[in-house]
Steps between C-alpha positions, in 0.01 A plus 500: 500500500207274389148489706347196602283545224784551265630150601147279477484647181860393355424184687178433295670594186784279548226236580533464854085457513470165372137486433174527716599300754869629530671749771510829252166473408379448867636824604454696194087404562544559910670871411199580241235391724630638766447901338175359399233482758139454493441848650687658165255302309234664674611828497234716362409858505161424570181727355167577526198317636482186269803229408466236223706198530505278167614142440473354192661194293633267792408200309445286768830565632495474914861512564791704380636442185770584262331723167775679280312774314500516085791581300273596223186682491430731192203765480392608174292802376397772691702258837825420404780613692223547813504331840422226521686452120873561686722231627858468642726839486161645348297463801800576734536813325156644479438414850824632696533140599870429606652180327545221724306561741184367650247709226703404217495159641108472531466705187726410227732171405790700479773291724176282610704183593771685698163664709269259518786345757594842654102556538317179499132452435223754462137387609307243692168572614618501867733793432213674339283424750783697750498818235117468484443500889741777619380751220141398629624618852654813399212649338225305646229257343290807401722623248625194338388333166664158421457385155592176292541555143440106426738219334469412851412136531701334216849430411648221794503145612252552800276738300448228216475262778225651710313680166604856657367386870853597645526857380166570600533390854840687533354824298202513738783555776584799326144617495497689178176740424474377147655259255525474086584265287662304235671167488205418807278422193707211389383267808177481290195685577335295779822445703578932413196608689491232793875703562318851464251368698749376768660828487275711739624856267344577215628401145460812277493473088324796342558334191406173504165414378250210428505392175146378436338827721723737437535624833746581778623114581686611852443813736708819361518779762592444868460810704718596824552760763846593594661785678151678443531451163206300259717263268385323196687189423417374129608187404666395095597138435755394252263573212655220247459266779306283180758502270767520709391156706259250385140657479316144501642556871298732561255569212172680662685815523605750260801755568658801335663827621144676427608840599135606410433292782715625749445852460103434556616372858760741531226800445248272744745459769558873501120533533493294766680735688913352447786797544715257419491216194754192471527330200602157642628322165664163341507725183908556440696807526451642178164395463427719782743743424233549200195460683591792707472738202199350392258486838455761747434561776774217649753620778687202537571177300677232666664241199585176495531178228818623293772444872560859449685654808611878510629640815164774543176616286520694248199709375297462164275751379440609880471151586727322768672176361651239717662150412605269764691247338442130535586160713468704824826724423311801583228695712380820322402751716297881415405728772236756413446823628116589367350881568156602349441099310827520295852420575695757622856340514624145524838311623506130322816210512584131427637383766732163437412239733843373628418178672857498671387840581151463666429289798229264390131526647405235742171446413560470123828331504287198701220500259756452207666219682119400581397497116858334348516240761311224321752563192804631632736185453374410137552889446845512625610188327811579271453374107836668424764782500552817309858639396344790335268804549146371479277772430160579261430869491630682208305615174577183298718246665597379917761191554153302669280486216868431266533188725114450479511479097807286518312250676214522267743453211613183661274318664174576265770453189445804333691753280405769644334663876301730570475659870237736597601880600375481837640775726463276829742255597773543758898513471777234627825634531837274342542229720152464684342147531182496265178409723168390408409820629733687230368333236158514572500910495579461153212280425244445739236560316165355409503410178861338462487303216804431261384520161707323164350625186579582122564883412549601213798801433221727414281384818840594732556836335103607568532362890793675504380820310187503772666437811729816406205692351359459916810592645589820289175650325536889542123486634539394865137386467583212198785371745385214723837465765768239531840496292597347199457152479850285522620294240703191463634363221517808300610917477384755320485873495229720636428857421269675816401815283412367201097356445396157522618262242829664438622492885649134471735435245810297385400166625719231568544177669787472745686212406512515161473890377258449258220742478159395631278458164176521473358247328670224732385338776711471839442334830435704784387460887407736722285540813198742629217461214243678541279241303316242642576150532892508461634220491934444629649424856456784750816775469584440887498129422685527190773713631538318839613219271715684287672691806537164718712361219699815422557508845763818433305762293712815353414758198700738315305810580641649179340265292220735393228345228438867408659773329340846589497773215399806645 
């Protein structure tokens, strides 16, 4: 005798949910949500006298969105085969995390299409704003620490549209106790510190510093009382902010990890009377992972710039480590129990914000309407459809930034593309209308350009040979974040655990076979310079075009560039 459940099943296999908008899928999403409630996601065995809630990576994303987590993402050295360096089965596995359910859903990519529609969306500030509010009333204002781990302001229509004004009236709602940064540096240094100055919390960067003086640019140490309990917060920007992003953006201030640095105000905070020190940081996961074992004196470290999302901290040389993920997905939250100035015991989870899930909060869900009015029909206007996966986030290649060098390749008239590895951008799922909204968290950015120049074989291979040197040095300080930049136009091989110069091999362009050669000269585009003065047609611009007359967009997501010897 077969179970209801038995039967939706068949009935989906035999393909009796046609799609999104179809009967199975309806149901299949009503049943899930309905053993999902926003009470589960709270569930918490709460501890201790302080809680840290952590936020980091939204990239100016205010409402929920689709974000299918990598298929790829390799650790070498002394962190390969170490969360976060486990996807798919991998992750499942290590974390007792049922396949097919809503964990593996938020988690992994495994079966991501078939539960993005059972699921829905994860995020939007609103939803957050719920999470943030009702732990806030459990344990009371005096034991809560809210803290944004940056990459807050950039990456959507409105945010390029406003220079970052919309996130920081919506963030204020949230009233976070302090902030870092990243990608916030990339609205140019006068318009960056009008925001911070807007903010009404203090920006923290313990390791940003004037470059003529040689002092302490921004304050590093903001000091708190909760549950009883003296708390240090110290703030660490993304320290290749200047080679990452265009320095002549910002080019009276100097960064670096400077761990030297950090344990000076580590040691002062502690003499200033702090139990407890947070490392609030833009640093990566396994740059911090390192930076534990190298300063001390740090309790926790709260991580963000590399997405990473693991489902609770994990300690490091006695040191707490949390990731939250990215694009609103998540909330991280650590409860401490302190005795005698040290921790005595902790509780810590990611909890998935399921936007079907979580009633939205009034008061935020109005300012978002408030701050996308102005640009809510040009943002919703459809350029096109998608019959395939559109995704970014992966170690070297994502179906968006494929589509983004085909357009290169065709309207600039090159031979070959080149796509940045950035790790924000959204997802569309197969058969979703393409928005200016979509497109634009793939590329709003502020220095857009569309470059055509001259590259020589040998000029590719060293681009090629330094972007992978950043990604997979076995010294977590020499890597700077993002993935492997995309290619169009071309494969080739890549080797993770070998040294730079001899990661990138066998060369060749894709239409032809022949092997990239060194001496010769090819035409290439690409997009996101960090030099000065670029010249080319914005990316949004160029890819608005090349979408609108498309019209239906769809990718073989098998068509990998790269070959992985490992």
């Amino acid at each position: 005798m077969h179970s209801r459940r038995d039967f939706l099943q068949y009935a989906l296999n035999a393909g009796f949910a046609f799609g999104a908008a179809g009967l199975g899928a309806n149901v299949t999403r009503a049943l899930a949500q309905q053993k999902l409630t926003q009470d589960d996601l709270l569930k918490f065995d709460a501890k201790g006298q302080v809680t840290l809630l952590h936020f980091t990576d939204v990239h100016a994303q205010l409402k929920p969105v689709f974000f299918r987590p990598p298929d790829t993402n390799i650790g070498v050295g002394d962190y390969a085969g170490l969360p976060p360096h486990l996807v798919a089965e991998e992750f499942l596995d290590y974390f007792g995390i049922d396949k097919g359910g809503p964990l593996a859903y938020a988690h992994t990519m495994v079966d991501y299409v078939d539960l993005a529609r059972t699921y829905g969306r994860l995020g939007g500030l609103d939803r957050t704003a719920t999470l943030v509010k009702s732990i806030r009333a459990e344990r009371g204002d005096d034991k809560v620490l809210f803290l944004d781990g940056g990459d807050t302001w950039q990456g959507s229509y409105t945010s390029l549209k406003t220079n970052g004004q919309d996130m920081v009236d919506c963030m204020k709602l949230l009233k976070p106790d302090a902030m870092t940064g990243h990608w916030e540096f990339t609205f140019g240094e006068d318009r960056f510190l009008e925001l911070v100055d807007a903010m009404g919390y203090p920006f923290l960067a313990s390791n940003i510093f004037d470059a003529e003086w040689d002092e302490p640019a921004f304050e590093h140490t903001a000091y708190f009382e909760r549950g009883g309990v003296k708390v240090a917060v110290i703030g660490q920007a993304m320290p290749y902010t200047p080679i990452a992003n265009p320095s002549w953006m910002f080019p009276k201030w100097s960064f670096g990890i400077r761990p030297d640095v950090l344990q000076a105000n580590v040691d002062a905070a502690r003499a200033q009377g702090a139990e407890i020190v947070v490392l609030l940081s833009h640093n990566g996961f396994d740059v911090d992972r390192k930076l534990a074992t190298v300063v001390s004196g740090l309790d926790v470290i709260v991580t963000g710039h590399t997405h990473d999302a693991i489902p609770h901290a994990i300690e490091v040389a006695g040191t707490i480590l949390m990731s939250s993920g990215s694009h609103g997905k998540y909330l991280g939250r650590i409860d401490l129990e302190v005795k005698d100035g040290k921790i005595a015991g902790y509780n810590s989870t990611l909890i998935p914000v399921f936007s079907d899930v979580i009633a939205p909060d009034p008061e935020m869900a109005a300012k978002i309407d408030e701050v996308r009015a102005p640009y809510e029909a040009e943002a919703s206007r459809v350029i096109g459809r998608t019959e395939s996966l559109l995704y970014r986030r992966g170690n070297f290649n994502g179906t968006w930034d494929d589509l983004i060098c085909q357009g290169i390749m065709e309207e600039r008239d090159t031979e070959i593309a080149l796509s940045p590895g950035f790790r924000w951008g959204t997802t569309l799922l197969p058969g979703s209308d393409i928005t200016i909204d979509d497109l634009y968290t793939e590329t709003s950015m502020n220095y857009p350009a569309v470059y055509r120049l001259e590259f020589t074989g040998a000029q590719l291979k060293d681009i090629m040979e330094d972007v992978c040197d950043n990604l997979f040095n076995k010294d977590p300080f020499l890597q700077q974040g993002g993935d492997m930049v995309r290619v169009g136009g071309f494969t080739y091989a890549c080797t993770p655990d070998a040294t730079i110069g001899s990661r990138i091999t066998d060369m060749r362009l894709t239409g032809s076979g022949d092997l990239i050669e060194a001496e010769k000269s090819y035409t290439v585009g690409g997009w996101a310079s960090v030099n000065e003065g670029v010249e080319g047609p914005p990316i949004y611009d160029l890819m608005e075009d090349y979408i609108t007359k498309k019209s239906v967009v769809s990718l073989d997501p098998d068509a990998a560039a790269v070959k992985v010897i490992r």
